[in-house]
C-alpha positions, 0 to 999 in steps of 0.5 A, spaced: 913 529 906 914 535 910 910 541 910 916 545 908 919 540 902 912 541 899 912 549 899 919 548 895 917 544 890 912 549 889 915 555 889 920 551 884 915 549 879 911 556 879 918 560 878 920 555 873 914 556 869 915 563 868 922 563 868 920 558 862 915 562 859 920 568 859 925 565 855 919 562 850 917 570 850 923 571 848 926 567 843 920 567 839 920 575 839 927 574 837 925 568 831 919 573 828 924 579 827 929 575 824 924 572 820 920 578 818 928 581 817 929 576 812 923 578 808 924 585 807 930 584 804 928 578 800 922 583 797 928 589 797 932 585 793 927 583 789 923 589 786 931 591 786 932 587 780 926 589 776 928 596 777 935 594 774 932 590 769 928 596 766 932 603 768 932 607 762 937 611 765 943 612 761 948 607 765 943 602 760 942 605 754 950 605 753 950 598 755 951 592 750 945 590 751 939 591 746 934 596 748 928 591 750 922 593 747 914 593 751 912 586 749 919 583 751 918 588 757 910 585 758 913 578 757 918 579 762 913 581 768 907 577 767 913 571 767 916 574 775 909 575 777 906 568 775 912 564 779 910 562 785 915 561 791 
């Protein structure tokens, strides 16, 4: 092998790694913010629907459902925090 054609492997495998470095940098920042974008709103949606469960506003109390009373209320949150997921 010439002196020459070892240089030329050398420069390839040093900008491959950090051509391949940049692009795991990359997707991985990509990945958590996506995930980390999924959480919040799974967690949005979540305390959204305790909200909706236990307004006291009057789009509720005109509603045919009865009026929930502070034991089934007591009930219903011990149950939503003692599932696990």
């Amino acid at each position: 092998m010439k002196n020459k054609e070892t240089n030329f492997l050398l420069y390839g495998l040093f900008i491959g790694g950090i051509l391949g470095t940049g692009l795991v940098i990359y997707l991985g920042s990509r990945f958590i913010n996506k995930t980390n974008k999924n959480l919040r709103e799974r967690r949005h949606k979540f305390f959204e629907g305790i909200d909706d469960i236990f307004d006291e506003s009057q789009n509720y109390r005109n509603a045919e459902d009865p009026h929930l009373d502070k034991e089934t209320e007591e009930e219903i949150i011990d149950e939503l925090f003692s599932r696990t997921n």
